[in-house]
Residue frames as qw, qx, qy, qz and C-alpha x, y, z in Angstrom:
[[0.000, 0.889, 0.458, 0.000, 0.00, 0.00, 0.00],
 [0.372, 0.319, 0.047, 0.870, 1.16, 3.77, -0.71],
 [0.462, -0.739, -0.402, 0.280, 0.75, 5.61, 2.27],
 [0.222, 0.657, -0.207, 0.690, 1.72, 9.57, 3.18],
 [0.471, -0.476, -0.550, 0.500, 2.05, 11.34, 6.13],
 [0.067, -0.767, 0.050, -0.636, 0.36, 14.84, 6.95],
 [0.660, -0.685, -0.289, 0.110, 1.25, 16.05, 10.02],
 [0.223, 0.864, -0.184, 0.413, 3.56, 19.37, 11.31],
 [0.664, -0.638, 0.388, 0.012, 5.31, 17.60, 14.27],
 [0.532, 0.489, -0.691, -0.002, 8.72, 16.49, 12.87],
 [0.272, -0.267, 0.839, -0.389, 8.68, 13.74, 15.92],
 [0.719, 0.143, 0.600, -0.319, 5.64, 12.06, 14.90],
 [0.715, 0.548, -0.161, -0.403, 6.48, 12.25, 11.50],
 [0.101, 0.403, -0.910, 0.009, 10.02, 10.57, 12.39],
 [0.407, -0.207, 0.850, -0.262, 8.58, 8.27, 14.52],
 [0.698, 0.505, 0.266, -0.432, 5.40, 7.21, 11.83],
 [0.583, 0.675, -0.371, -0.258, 7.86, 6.94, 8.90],
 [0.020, -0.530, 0.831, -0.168, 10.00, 4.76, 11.11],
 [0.570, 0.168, 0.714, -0.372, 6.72, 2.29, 11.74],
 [0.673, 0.627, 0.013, -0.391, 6.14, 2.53, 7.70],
 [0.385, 0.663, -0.632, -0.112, 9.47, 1.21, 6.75],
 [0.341, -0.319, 0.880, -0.090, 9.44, -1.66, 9.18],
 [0.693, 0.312, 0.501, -0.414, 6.08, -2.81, 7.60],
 [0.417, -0.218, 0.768, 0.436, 6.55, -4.98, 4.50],
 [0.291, 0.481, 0.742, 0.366, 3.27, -4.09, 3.04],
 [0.036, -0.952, -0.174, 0.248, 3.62, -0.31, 3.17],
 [0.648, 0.276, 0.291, 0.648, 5.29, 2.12, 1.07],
 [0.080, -0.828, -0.296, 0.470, 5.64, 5.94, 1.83],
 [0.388, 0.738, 0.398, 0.383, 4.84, 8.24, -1.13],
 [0.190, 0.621, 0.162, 0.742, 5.24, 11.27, 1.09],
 [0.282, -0.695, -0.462, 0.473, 4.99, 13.55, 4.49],
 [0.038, -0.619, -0.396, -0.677, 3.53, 16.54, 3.82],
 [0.118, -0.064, -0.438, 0.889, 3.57, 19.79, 6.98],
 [0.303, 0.205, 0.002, -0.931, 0.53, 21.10, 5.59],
 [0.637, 0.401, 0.643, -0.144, -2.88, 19.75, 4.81],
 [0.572, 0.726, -0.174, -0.340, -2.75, 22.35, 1.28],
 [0.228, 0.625, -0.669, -0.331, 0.39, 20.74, 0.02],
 [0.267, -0.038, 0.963, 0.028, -0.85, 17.20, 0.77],
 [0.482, 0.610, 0.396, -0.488, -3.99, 18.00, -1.07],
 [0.248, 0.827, -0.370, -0.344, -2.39, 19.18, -4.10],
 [0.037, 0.575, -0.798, -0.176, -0.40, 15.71, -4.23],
 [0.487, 0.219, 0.814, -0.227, -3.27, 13.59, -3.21],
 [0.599, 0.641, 0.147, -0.456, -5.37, 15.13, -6.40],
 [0.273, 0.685, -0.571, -0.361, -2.00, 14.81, -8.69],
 [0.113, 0.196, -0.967, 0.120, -1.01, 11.19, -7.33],
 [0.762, -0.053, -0.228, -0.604, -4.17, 9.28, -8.07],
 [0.831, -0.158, -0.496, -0.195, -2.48, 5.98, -6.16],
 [0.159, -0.331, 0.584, -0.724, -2.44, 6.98, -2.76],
 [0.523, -0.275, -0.806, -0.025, -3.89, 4.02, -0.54],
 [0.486, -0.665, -0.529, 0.203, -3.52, 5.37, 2.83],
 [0.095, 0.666, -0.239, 0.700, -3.20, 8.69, 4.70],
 [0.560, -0.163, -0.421, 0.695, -1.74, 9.59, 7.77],
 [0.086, 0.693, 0.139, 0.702, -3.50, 12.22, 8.95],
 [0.303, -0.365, -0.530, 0.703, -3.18, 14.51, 11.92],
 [0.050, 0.829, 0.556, 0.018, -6.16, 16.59, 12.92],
 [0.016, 0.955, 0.267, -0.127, -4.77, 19.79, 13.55],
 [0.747, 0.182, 0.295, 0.566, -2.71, 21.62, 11.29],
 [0.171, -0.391, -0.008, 0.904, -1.14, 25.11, 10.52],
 [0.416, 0.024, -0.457, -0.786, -3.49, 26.30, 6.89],
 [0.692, -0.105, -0.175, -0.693, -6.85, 24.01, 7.35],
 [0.431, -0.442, 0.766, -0.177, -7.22, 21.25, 9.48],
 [0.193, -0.061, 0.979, -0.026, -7.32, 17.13, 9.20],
 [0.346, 0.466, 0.785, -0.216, -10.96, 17.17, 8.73],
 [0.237, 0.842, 0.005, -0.484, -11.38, 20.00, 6.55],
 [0.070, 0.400, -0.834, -0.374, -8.76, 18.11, 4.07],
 [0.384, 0.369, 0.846, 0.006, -11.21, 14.99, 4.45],
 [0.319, 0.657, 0.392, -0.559, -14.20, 17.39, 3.59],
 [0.479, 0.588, -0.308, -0.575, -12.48, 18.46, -0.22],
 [0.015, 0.485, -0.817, -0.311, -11.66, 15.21, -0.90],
 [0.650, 0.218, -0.080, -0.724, -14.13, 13.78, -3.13],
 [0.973, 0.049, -0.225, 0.001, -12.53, 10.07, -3.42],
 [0.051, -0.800, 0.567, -0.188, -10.33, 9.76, -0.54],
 [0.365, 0.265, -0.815, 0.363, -7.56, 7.11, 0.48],
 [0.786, -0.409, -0.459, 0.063, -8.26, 5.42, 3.76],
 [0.166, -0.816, 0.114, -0.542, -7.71, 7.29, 6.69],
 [0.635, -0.397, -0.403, 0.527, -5.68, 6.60, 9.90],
 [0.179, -0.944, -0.092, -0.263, -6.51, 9.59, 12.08],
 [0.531, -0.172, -0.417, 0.717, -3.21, 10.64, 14.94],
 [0.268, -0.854, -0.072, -0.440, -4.23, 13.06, 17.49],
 [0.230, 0.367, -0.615, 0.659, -3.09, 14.31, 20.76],
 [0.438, -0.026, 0.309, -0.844, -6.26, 14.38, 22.32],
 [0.061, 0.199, 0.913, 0.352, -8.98, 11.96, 21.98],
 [0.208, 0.450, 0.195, -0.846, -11.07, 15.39, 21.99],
 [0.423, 0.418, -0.491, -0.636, -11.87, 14.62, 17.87],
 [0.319, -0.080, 0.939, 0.103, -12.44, 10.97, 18.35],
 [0.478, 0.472, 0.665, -0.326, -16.09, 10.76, 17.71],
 [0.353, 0.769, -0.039, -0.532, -16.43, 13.26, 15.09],
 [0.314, -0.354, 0.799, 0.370, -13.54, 11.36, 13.42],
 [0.152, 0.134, 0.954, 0.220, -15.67, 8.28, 12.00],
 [0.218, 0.620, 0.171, -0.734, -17.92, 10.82, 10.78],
 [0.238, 0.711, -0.522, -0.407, -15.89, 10.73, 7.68],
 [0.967, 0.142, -0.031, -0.210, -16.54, 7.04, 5.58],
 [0.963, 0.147, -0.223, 0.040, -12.86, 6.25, 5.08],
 [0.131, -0.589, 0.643, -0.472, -11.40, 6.74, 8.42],
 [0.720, 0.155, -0.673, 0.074, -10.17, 3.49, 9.30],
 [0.641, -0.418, -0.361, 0.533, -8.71, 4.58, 13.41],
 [0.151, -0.854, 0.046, -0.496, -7.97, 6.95, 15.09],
 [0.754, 0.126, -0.443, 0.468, -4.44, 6.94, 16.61],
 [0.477, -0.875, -0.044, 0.077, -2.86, 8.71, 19.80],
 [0.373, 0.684, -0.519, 0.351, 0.57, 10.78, 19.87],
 [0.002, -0.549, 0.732, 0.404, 2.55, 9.18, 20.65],
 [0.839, 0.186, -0.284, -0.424, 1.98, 6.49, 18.41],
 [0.567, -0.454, 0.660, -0.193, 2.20, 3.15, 19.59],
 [0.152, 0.303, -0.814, -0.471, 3.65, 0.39, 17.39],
 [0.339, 0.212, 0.905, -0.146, 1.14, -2.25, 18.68],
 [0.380, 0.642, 0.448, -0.492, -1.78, 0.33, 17.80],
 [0.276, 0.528, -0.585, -0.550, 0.31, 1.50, 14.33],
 [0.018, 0.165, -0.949, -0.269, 0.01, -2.24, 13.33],
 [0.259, 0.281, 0.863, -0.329, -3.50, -2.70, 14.13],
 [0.329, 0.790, 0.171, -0.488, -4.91, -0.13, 12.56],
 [0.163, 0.494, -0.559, -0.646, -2.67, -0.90, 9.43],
 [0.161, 0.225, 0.960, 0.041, -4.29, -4.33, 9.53],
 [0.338, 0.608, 0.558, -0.452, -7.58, -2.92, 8.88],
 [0.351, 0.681, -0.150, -0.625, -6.32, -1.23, 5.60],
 [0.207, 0.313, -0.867, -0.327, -4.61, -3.95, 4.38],
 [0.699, -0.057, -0.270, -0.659, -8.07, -5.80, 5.19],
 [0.431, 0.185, -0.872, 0.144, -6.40, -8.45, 7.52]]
């Protein structure tokens, strides 16, 4: 699967890219600070499987990215807070809905679900 990462914390992005590379059925396309510039790459790059997304961002947030995207990827939410949970699965192809830090167990579970295991 081809997987990005939004999300403006360079720590969670290390630590997220570092849980993508161990995983044998993941590939990372991209990490992206901003929801606009991951937008822009999601529309261009038409085989994006999964996003990484973190809810709150500098230019428009996590959900608000969901909201223009008219055929999105599968969704693995990461928050700090589990303030956004609910609202989350609002949104048809949010998959989870992770905590910073991210825990490998929970990273793997929640990749199981995309990969449909």
């Amino acid at each position: 699967m081809r997987c990005i990462i939004v999300d403006d914390e360079e720590l969670q992005v290390s630590l997220c890219k570092m849980l993508i590379q161990e995983h044998t059925n993941l590939k990372l396309g991209g990490t992206f600070g901003s929801a606009l510039e991951a937008l822009k790459f999601i529309k261009s790059n038409q085989n994006i499987d999964l996003i990484f997304l973190d809810i709150m961002l500098p230019d428009i947030s996590g959900f608000e990215l969901l909201s223009l995207l008219k055929d999105s990827p599968q969704v693995i939410l990461i928050s700090s807070t589990t303030e956004y949970a609910i609202e989350a699965f609002d949104f048809d192809h949010v998959l989870d809905y992770l905590l910073k830090p991210i825990k490998k167990n929970r990273f793997l579970k929640a990749v199981d679900k995309a990969i449909g295991k």
